[in-house]
C-alpha atoms as one frame of an Amber mdcrd trajectory, in Angstrom:
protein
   4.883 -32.179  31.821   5.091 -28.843  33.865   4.898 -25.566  32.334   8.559
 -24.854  32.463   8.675 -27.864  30.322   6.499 -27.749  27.905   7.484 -24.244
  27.227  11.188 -24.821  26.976  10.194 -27.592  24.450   7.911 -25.947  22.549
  10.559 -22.645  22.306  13.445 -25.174  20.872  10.241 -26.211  18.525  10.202
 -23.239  17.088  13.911 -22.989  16.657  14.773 -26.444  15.242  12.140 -26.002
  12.833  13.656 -22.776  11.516  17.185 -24.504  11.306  15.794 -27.145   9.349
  13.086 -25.433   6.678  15.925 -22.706   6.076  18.393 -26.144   5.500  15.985
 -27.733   3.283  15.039 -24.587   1.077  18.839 -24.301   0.464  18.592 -20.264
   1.639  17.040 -18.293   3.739  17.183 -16.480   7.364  17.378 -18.965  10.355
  19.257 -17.055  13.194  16.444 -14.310  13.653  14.117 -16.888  14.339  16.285
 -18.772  16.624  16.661 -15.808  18.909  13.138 -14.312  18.642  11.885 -17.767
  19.621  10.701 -17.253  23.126   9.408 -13.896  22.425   7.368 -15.423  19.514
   6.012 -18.051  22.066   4.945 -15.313  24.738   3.378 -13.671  21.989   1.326
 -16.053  20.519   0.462 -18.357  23.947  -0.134 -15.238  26.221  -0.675 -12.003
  24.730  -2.397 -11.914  21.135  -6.316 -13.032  20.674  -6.793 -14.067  17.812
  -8.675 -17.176  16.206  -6.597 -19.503  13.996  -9.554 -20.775  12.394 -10.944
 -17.832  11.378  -7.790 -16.011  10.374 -10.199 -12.470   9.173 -11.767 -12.033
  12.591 -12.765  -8.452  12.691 -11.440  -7.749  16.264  -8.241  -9.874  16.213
  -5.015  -8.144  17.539  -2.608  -7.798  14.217   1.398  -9.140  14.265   3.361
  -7.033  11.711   6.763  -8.900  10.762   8.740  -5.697   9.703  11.903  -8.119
   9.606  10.323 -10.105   6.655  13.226 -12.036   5.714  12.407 -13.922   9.268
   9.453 -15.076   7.451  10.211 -18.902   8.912   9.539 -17.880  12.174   6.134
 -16.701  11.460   4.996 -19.356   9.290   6.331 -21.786  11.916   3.876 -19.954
  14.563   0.820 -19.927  12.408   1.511 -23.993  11.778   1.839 -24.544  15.665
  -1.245 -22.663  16.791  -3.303 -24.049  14.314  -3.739 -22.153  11.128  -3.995
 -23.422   7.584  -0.300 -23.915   7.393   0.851 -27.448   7.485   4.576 -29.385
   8.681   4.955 -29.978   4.510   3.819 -25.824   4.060   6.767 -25.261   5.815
   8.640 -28.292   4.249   7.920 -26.257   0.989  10.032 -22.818   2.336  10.846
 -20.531  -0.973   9.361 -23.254  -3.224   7.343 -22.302  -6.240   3.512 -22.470
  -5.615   4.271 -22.798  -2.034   2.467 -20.559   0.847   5.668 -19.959   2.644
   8.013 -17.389   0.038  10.540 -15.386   1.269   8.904 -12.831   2.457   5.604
 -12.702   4.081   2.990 -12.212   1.277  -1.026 -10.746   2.003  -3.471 -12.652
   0.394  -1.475 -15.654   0.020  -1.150 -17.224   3.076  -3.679 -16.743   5.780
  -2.790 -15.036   8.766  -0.273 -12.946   6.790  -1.301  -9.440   7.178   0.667
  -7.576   4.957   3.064  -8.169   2.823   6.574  -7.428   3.921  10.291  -7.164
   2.240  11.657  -4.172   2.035  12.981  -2.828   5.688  10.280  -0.793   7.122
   7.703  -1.162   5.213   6.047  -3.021   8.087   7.183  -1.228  10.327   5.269
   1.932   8.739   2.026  -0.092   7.826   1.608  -1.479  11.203   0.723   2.469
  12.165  -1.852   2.176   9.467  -3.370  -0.367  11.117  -3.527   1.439  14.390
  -4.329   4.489  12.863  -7.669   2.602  11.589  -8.128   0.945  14.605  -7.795
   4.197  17.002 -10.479   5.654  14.354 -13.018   3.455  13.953 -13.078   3.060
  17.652 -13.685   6.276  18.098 -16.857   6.471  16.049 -17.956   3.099  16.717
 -17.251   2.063  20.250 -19.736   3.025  22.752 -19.041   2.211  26.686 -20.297
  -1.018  27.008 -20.110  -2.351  23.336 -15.898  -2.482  22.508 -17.083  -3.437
  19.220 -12.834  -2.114  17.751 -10.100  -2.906  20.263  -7.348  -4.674  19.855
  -3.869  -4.003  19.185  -1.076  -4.129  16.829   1.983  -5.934  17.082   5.149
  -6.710  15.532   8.610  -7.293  15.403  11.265  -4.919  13.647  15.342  -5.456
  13.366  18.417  -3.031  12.902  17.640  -2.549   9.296  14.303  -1.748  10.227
  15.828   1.429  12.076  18.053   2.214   9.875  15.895   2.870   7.195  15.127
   6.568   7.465  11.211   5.702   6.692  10.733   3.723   9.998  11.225   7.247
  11.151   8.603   8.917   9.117   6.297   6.660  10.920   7.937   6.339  14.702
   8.079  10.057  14.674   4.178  10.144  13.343   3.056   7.508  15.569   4.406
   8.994  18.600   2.648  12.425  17.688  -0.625  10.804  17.282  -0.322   8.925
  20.371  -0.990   5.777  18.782  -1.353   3.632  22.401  -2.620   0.656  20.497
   0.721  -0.106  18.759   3.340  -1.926  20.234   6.589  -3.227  18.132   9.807
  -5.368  19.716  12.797  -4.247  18.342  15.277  -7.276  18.096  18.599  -5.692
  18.977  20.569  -8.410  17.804  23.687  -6.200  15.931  23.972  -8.349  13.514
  23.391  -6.957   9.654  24.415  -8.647   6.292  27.604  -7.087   5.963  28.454
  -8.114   9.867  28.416  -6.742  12.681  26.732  -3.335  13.072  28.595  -1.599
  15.017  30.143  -0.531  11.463  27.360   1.080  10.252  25.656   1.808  13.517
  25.306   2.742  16.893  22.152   5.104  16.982  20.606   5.784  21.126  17.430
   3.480  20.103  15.918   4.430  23.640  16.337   8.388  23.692  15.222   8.452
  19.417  12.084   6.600  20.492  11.747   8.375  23.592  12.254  11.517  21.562
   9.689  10.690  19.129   7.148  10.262  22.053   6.991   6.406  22.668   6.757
   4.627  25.705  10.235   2.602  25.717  10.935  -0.243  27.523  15.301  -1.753
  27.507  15.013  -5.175  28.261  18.634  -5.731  27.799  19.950  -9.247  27.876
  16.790 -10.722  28.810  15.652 -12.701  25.197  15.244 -16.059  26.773  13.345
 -14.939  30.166  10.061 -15.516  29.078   8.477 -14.342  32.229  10.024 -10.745
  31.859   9.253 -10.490  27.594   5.400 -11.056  29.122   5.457  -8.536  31.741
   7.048  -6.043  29.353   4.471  -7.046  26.870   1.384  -6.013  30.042   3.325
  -2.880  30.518   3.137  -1.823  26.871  -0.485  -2.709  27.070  -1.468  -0.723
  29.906   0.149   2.447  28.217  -2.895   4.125  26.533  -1.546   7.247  25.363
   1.793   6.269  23.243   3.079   3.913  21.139   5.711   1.029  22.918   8.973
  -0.258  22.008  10.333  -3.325  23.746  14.314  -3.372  23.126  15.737  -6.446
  23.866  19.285  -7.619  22.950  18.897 -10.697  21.510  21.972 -13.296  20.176
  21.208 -14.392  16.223  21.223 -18.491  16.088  21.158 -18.047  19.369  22.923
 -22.051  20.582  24.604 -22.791  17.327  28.009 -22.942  18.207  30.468 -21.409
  15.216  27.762 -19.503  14.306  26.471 -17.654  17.090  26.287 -13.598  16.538
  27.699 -13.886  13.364  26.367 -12.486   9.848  26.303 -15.975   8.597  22.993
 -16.843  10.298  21.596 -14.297   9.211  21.191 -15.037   5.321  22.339 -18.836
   4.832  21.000 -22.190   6.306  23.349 -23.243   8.994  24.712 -26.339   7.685
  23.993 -29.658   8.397  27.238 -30.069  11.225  26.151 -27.181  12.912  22.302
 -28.081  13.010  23.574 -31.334  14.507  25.437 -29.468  17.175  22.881 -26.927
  18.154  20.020 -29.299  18.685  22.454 -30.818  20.832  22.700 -27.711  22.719
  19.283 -27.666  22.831  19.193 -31.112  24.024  17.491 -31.983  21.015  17.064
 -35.596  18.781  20.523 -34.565  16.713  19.077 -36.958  13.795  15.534 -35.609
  13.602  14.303 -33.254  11.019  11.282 -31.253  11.315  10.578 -32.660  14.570
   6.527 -31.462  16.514   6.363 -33.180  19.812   2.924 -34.089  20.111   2.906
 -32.441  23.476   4.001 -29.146  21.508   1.069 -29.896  19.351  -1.792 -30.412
  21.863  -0.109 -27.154  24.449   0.059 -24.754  21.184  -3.050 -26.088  19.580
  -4.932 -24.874  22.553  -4.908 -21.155  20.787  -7.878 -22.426  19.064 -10.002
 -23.290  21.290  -9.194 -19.763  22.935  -9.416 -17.914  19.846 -13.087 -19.259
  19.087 -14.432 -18.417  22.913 -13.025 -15.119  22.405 -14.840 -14.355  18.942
 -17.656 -16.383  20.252 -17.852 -13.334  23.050 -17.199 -10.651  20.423 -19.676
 -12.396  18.268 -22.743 -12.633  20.559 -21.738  -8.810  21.729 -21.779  -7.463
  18.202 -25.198  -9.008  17.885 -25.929  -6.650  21.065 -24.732  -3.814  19.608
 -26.303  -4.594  16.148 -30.057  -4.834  17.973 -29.120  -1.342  20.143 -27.208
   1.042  17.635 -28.656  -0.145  14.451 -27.219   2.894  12.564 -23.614   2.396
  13.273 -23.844  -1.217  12.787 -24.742  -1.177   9.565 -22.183   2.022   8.725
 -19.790  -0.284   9.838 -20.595  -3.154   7.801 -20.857  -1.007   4.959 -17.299
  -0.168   5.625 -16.157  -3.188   6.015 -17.574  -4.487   2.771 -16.714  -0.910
   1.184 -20.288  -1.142   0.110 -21.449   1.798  -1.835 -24.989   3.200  -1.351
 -27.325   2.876  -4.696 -27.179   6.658  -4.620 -23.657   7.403  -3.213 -22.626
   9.640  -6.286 -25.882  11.919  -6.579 -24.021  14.604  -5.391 -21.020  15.033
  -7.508 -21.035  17.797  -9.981 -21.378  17.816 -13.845 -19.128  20.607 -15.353
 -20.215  23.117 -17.915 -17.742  25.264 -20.184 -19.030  28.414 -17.653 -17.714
  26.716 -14.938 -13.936  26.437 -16.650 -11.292  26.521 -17.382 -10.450  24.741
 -14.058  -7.329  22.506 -12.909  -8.731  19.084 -12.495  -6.943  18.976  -9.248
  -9.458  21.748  -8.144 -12.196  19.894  -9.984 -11.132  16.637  -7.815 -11.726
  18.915  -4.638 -15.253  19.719  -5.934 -15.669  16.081  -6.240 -13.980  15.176
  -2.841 -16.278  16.882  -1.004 -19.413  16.034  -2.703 -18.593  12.481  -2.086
 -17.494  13.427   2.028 -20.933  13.326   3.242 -21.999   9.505   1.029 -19.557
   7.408   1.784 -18.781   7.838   5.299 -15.793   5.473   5.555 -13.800   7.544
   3.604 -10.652   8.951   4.586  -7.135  10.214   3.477  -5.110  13.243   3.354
  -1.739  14.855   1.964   1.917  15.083   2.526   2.091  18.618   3.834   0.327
  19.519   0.635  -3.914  19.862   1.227  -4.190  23.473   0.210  -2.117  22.204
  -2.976  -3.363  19.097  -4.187  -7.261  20.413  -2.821  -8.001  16.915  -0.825
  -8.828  18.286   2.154 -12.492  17.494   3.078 -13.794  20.821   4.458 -16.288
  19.719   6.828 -14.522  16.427   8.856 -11.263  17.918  10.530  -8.180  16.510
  11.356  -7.153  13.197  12.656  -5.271  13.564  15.692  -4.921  12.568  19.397
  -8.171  13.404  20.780  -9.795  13.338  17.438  -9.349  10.185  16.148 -12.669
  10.474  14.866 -11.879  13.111  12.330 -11.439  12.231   8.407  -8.072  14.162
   7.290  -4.628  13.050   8.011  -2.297  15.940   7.872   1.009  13.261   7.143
   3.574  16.121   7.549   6.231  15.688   4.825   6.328  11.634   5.292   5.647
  10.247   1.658   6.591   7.005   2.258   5.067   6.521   5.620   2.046   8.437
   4.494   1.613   5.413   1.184   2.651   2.341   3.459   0.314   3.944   6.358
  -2.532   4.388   3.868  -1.950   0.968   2.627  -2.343  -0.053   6.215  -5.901
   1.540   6.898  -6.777  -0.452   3.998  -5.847  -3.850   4.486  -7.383  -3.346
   8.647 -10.835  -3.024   6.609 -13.840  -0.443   7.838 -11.943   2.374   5.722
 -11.242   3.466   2.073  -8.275   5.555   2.412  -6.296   7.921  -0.369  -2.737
   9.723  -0.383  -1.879  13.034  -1.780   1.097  15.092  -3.069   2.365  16.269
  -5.772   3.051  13.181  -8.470   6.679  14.134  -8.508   7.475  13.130  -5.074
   5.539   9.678  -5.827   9.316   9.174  -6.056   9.244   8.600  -2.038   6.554
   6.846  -1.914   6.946   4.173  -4.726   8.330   2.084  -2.527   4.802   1.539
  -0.447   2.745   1.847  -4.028   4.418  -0.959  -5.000   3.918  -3.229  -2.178
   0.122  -1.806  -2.648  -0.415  -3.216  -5.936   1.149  -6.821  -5.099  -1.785
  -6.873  -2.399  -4.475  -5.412  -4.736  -4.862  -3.117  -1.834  -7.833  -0.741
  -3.545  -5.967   2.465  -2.232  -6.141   5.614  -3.826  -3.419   8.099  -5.262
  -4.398  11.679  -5.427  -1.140  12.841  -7.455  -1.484  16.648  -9.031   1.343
  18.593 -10.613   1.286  16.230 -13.028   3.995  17.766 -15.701   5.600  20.688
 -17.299   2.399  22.531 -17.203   3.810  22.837 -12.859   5.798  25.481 -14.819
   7.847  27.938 -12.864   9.280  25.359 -10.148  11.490  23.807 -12.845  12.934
  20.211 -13.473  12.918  19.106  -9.720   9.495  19.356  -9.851   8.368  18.294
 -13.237   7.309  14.608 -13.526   8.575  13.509 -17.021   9.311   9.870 -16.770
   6.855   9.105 -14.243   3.665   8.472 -15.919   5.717   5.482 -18.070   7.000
   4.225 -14.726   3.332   3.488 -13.046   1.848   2.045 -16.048   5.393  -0.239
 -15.820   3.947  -1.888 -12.341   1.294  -4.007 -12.390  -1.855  -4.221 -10.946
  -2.456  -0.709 -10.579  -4.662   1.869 -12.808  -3.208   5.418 -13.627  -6.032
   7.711 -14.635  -5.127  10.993 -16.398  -8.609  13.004 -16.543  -8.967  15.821
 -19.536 -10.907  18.104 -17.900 -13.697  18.227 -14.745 -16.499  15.982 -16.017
 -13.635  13.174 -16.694 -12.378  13.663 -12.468 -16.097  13.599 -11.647 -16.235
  10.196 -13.443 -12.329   8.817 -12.972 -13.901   9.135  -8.912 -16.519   6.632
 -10.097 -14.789   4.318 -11.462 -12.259   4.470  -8.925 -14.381   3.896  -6.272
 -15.805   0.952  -7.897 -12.384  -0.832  -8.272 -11.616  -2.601  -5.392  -8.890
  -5.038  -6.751  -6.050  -3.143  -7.036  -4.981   0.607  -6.509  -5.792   3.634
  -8.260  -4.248   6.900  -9.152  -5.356  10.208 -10.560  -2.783  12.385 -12.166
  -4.037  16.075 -11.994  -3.229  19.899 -13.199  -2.007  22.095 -11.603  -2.895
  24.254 -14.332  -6.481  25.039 -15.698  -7.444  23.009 -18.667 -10.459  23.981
 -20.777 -14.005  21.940 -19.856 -15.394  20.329 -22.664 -19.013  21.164 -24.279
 -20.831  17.333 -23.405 -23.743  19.247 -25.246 -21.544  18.977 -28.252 -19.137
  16.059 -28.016 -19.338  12.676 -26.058 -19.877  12.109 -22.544 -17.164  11.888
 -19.936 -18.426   8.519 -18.521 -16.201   7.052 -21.363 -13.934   7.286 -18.858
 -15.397   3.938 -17.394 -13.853   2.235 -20.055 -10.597   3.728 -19.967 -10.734
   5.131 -23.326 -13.778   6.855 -25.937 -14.462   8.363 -28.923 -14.606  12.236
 -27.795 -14.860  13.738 -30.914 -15.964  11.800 -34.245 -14.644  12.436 -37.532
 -16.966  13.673 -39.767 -17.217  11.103 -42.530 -16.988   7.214 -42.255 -13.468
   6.958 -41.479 -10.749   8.682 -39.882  -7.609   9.660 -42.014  -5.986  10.448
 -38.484  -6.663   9.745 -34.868  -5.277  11.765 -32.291  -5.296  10.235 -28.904
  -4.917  12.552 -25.426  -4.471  12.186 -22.269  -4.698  14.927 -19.293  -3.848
  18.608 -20.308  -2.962  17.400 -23.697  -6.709  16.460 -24.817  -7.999  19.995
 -25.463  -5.018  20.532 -27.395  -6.107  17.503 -29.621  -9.461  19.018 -29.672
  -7.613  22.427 -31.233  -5.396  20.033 -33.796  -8.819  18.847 -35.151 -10.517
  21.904 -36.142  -7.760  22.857 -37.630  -6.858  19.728 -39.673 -10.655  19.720
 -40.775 -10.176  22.946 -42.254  -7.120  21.194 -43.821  -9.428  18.835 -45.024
  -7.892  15.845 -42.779 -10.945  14.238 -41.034  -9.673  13.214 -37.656 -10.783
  11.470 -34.904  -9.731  12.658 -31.285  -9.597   9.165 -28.713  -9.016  10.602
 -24.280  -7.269   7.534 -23.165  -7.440   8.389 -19.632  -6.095   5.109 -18.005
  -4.740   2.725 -20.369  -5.368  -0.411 -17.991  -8.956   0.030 -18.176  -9.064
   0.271 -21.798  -6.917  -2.763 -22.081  -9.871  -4.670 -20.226 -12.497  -3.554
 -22.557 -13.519  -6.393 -25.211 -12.079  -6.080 -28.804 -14.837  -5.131 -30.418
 -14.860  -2.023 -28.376 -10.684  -1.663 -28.714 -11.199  -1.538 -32.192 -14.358
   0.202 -32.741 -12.655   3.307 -30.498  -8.744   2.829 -32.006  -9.417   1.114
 -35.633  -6.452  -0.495 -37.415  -7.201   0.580 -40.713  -5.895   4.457 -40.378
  -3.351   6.324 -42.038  -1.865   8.006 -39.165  -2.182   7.408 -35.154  -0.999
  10.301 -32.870  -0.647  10.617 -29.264  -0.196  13.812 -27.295   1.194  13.317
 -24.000   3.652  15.967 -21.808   5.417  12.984 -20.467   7.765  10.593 -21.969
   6.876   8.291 -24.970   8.025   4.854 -23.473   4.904   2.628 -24.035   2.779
   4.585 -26.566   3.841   2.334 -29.256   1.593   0.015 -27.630  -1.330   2.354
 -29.217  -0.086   4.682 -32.483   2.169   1.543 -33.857   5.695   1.010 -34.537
   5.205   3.971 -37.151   3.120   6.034 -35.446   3.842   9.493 -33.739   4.172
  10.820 -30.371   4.620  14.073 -29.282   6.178  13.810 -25.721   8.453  14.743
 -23.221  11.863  12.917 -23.479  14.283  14.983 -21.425  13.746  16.862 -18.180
  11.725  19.955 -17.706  12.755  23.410 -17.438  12.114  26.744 -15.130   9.318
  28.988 -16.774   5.633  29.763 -17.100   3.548  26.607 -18.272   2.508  28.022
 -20.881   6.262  28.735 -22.407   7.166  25.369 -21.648   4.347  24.077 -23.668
   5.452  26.271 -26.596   8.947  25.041 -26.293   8.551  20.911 -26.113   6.135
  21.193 -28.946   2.974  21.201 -27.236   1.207  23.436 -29.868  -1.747  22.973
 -32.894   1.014  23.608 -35.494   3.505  20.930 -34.196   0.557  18.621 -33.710
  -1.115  19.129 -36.994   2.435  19.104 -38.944   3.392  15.453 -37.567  -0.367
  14.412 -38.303   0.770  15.402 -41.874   3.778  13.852 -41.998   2.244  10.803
 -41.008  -0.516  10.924 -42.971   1.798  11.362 -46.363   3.729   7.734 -45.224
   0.601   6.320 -45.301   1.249   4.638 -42.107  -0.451   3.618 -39.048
C-alpha cells in the first residue's frame, strides 16, 4: 500500500472509530474528531516525539487537548500508536471505571497530560508547560547537551477563544515569547447552541497577532495533510513567539445530514447516518470499531521511533550526568521534588520581640530563607508581590531573555496565573506557588479546582484573608471563602496564628506532594506567641494542637482558633481563668490535616467529654459543627464585610474577649458540648 493509502485509511480510522465509541457510549462529541482527523494523524506520525511505551519520558513533546469534550479523538490516537489504551478502552467511552471519561483526566489514563473540561483551561496550562520547559532549559541546557527541548502542543476550539481566560494566557504567552508553544485552533463555527456566527465573529488572526504570536490562516485546508505538516515546520522554526495554526475545519466532516451542524457536536450520530458516512468514506458500512491491520502495523511504528529517540536522549543524559555532575543531580532533585536533609535550616523561629507581624510578612521571611535550599522553586503573584510579600529578593524575574529567573510577575491574570502554575507542576523539574489576595481566589477557582482532581502539589499563597483587610470594604473581604476551599476535596487550607505557625505551615507544605496547598494570611499584624511559655508551633504538622492547656485535669471549655482569631482565644482564656472557667485553647490551622491524625490524637487534642466547645473564626460558620457539635458555638462571619479600620470591624462582628468569654458562658450553663 502507498503512502497516500495508508494514510487516507488510517485518517478514516480515526474517524470511524470516533463515530462509533461516541454511538456506543450513547453521548458524547464525534464531529470534532471527525474533522481534526488528519491533523491528529500529521501530528502524531510526523511531528511529536514521544515514546508510547514510556508515556513519562522526561523530554517528550506535550499535546494539550484544550477542546476536552473531543476526548475520543485523543484516546483513539494513544490506542493507534501504541499506548496502554486498548480497542475495548475505547469500547468502554464514559463508562464507569473506564480510562476513557468525558473529559481527558491526568493520572488516569497514561498519556493524558492534564486534565481538561472546562474551555481554556488547557489552553492556559499548556503555557505552564512551556513556561517550565523555556526555564529549565535555560539553567540546564548547555550547547551540546539539549538535556530540555521539546515542545508543547495542542488543539483549542471556538469556546476555547471565547472564554476570556484563553486570553489571560495568549496575551501572557505572547509577552514572554514562549517559542516552544504551538496550539491549532479548529475554526470549525460550530458551538452548542449552533452556529457561531451568533455569538461570534472575533479577527482570530489580528487578536493573536496582537498578542504577539506567530499566526499562521490555513483556511480551508483541514484535509491537506501535506500543508497541516508544513505549517506545523513553520511553527517550529519560530523561536521567539508562540504559533497559532487556524484552519477552518467542517464538524463530522462526510456525514451527510449532519455536516456543520450543532448536532455533531454533542450527540452520537445515529446509526443511519454512521452507515452513510462510512460510505462516504468508502468504508465497510456494517463494521463497528473497525483497525485495519495495515493501520495497526503503519501507526504502531511510533514505538519503535519513540524508543530510538529516548534511547538517544537516554545515552546523552548519561553524558551530561558524567560532565556537569552538579546540574544533573539539581535536576533530578527537581524532578523527584526531593528535599535536602537540611533544606529548612534556614527558616526563622519567631520571638514575641520580633512581633506583632502579619503572617503574610512572616511568609516572606520564610520565602526567602527557603530561596537559596530548594532551588527548583518558583512562583509569583497576580500583580500583587509587594502585597502578598512572595517575591524572592535575590532570583529576578522570569521573562524573555531570562527564563532562568525564579519570579513570575502574572500581571492581573488569576486564572491563567493558577492553571499556568498548575502547568509547571505537572511538566515536573519545578515546585511552583500562586499569589494574590484570597478574595480574588474567586478567578482562579476554576484552575484550583482542576488542581486538586490531579493532586497537583501546587501551592496557594492567599493573604488578605478577612475583615481584618479593613478599610477596602466588602469587595475585598473574603467571608464565605474559607468554607468554600475546605468544600473541595483533595486540597489542604492552612490558616497560620502567628509567624512560628507560617515557618512550620511551609514545612509541612512542602512535604505534601499529593494534593495542593494553601496558606491564608494577614494582612494585619497578629501577636507572636511566647513558645517559651506555651506549645510549639510544629503542632501545625498535625493540623491541629493543644496551644495552651487548662490548668487542672479537664477543660470546662475549649476554645478552638484559627488565623488572626487565635490570640484572641489566647485573651478569652486569661480572662475566663480569672472567671474561674479552666479552658483549653486548640489552633486548628488546616482542618484536613487534623482529620488525618489517628483518634487517639483527635481526641486527646478535642475531648468529647466538655461542657462547652467554641470556635473563633472571622469567616463564615458553615462546617464548624463538624468540631464544637450540633450545640456548640461559633463566633463567625455570616454576612459580608464592611468599609473601616480592622480593628472596628473586629469590634463590630463580635470579635472581642467579652463576646467570646460571654458565649463560653452561655454554653457552659447548657451544659453542652
Amino acid at each position: 500500500m502507498n503512502n497516500e493509502n495508508i494514510k487516507t485509511l488510517s485518517i478514516n480510522t480515526i474517524r470511524t472509530l470516533a463515530m462509533d465509541a461516541v454511538q456506543k457510549a450513547g453521548s458524547g462529541h464525534p464531529g470534532t474528531a471527525m474533522a481534526l482527523a488528519p491533523v491528529a494523524y500529521v501530528l502524531w506520525n510526523n511531528i511529536m516525539k514521544y515514546n508510547p511505551k514510556n508515556p513519562h519520558w522526561f523530554n517528550r513533546d506535550r499535546f494539550i487537548l484544550s477542546n476536552g469534550h473531543a476526548s475520543i479523538i485523543q484516546y483513539i490516537m494513544l490506542h493507534l500508536t501504541g499506548y496502554h489504551m486498548s480497542l475495548d478502552d475505547l469500547k468502554n467511552l464514559r463508562q464507569w471505571g473506564s480510562k476513557t471519561p468525558g473529559h481527558p483526566e491526568y493520572g488516569l489514563t497514561e498519556g493524558i497530560e492534564t486534565t481538561t473540561g472546562p474551555l481554556g483551561q488547557g489552553f492556559m496550562t499548556a503555557m505552564g508547560m512551556a513556561m517550565a520547559e523555556a526555564h529549565l532549559a535555560s539553567r540546564f541546557n548547555k550547547s551540546d547537551f539539549p538535556v530540555v527541548d521539546h515542545y508543547v502542543y495542542g488543539f483549542c476550539s471556538d469556546g476555547d477563544l471565547m472564554e476570556g481566560a484563553s486570553n489571560e494566557a495568549a496575551s501572557l504567552a505572547g509577552h514572554f515569547g514562549l517559542g516552544k508553544l504551538i496550539f491549532l485552533y479548529d475554526d470549525n463555527h460550530i458551538s452548542i447552541d449552533g452556529n457561531t456566527e451568533i455569538t461570534y465573529n472575533d479577527d482570530v488572526k489580528k487578536r493573536f497577532e496582537g498578542y504577539n504570536w506567530h499566526v499562521l490562516d490555513l483556511g480551508e485546508s483541514a484535509n491537506d495533510t501535506e500543508k497541516i505538516t508544513k505549517a506545523y515546520e513553520a511553527a517550529q522554526q519560530e523561536k521567539d513567539k508562540p504559533s497559532l495554526i487556524i484552519l477552518r475545519t467542517h464538524i463530522a466532516y462526510g456525514a451527510p445530514n449532519k455536516e456543520d451542524t450543532a448536532s455533531a457536536h454533542g450527540s452520537p450520530l445515529g446509526e443511519d447516518e454512521i452507515k452513510a458516512t462510512k460510505k462516504f468514506y468508502g468504508w465497510p458500512e456494517d463494521e463497528s470499531f473497525l483497525v485495519p491491520e495495515e493501520v495497526k502495523i503503519h501507526m504502531r511504528q511510533a514505538i519503535e521511533r519513540g524508543e530510538q529517540l529516548e534511547k538517544k536522549w537516554n545515552e546523552m543524559y548519561e553524558r551530561y550526568q558524567q560532565k556537569h555532575p552538579d546540574l544533573y543531580a539539581l535536576l533530578e532533585k527537581g524532578k523527584a521534588l526531593e528535599l535536602d536533609k537540611d533544606w529548612d535550616k534556614d527558616i526563622p523561629e519567631f520571638t514575641p520581640d520580633d512581633g506583632p507581624l502579619a503572617t503574610r510578612k512572616a511568609s516572606s521571611k520564610v520565602i526567602n530563607s527557603l530561596a537559596g535550599n530548594i532551588p527548583y522553586l518558583l512562583g509569583g503573584s497576580a500583580d500583587l508581590a509587594a502585597s502578598t510579600k512572595t517575591l524572592m529578593k535575590e532570583w529576578g524575574y522570569f521573562g524573555k531573555g531570562k527564563y532562568q529567573n525564579r519570579n513570575i510577575a502574572w500581571g492581573i491574570r488569576e486564572h491563567g496565573m493558577a492553571a499556568a502554575t498548575s502547568g509547571i507542576t505537572i511538566h515536573r523539574g519545578l515546585r511552583a506557588f500562586a499569589a494574590t489576595f484570597f478574595i480574588f481566589s474567586d478567578y482562579a477557582r476554576p484552575a484550583i479546582r482542576l488542581a486538586a482532581l490531579m493532586k497537583l502539589p501546587t501551592i496557594y499563597v492567599f493573604t488578605h484573608d478577612s475583615i481584618g483587610l479593613g478599610g477596602d470594604g466588602p469587595t475585598h473581604q473574603p467571608v464565605e471563602h474559607l468554607a468554600s476551599f475546605r468544600a473541595m476535596p483533595n486540597i489542604f487550607v492552612f490558616r497560620p496564628a502567628d509567624a512560628n505557625e507560617v515557618a512550620y505551615t511551609w514545612r509541612a507544605v512542602l512535604q505534601r506532594t499529593k494534593g495542593p496547598s494553601m496558606m491564608v494570611l494577614t494582612r494585619q499584624n497578629v501577636p507572636i506567641t511566647d513558645r517559651s511559655k506555651y506549645a510549639s508551633a510544629e503542632g501545625v504538622m498535625k493540623g491541629a494542637y493543644i496551644l495552651s492547656k487548662e490548668k487542672g485535669d479537664t477543660p470546662d471549655a475549649i476554645l478552638i482558633g484559627t488565623g488572626s482569631e487565635v490570640s484572641l482565644a489566647m485573651e478569652a482564656q486569661e480572662k475566663l481563668h480569672e472567671m474561674n472557667i479552666d479552658a483549653r485553647v486548640v489552633s486548628m490551622p488546616c482542618w484536613e490535616l487534623f482529620k488525618e491524625q489517628d483518634e487517639a490524637y483527635i481526641n486527646q487534642v478535642l475531648p468529647t467529654k466538655v461542657k462547652a466547645r467554641i470556635a473563633v473564626e472571622a469567616g463564615a460558620a458553615l462546617g464548624w459543627k463538624e468540631w464544637v457539635g450540633d450545640s456548640g458555638t461559633v463566633v463567625s462571619v455570616d454576612r459580608f464585610g464592611s468599609s473601616a479600620p480592622y480593628q472596628e470591624n473586629f469590634n463590630h462582628y463580635g470579635f472581642t474577649v467579652e463576646n467570646v468569654v460571654e458565649h463560653t458562658q452561655k454554653s457552659i450553663k447548657q451544659g453542652k458540648s
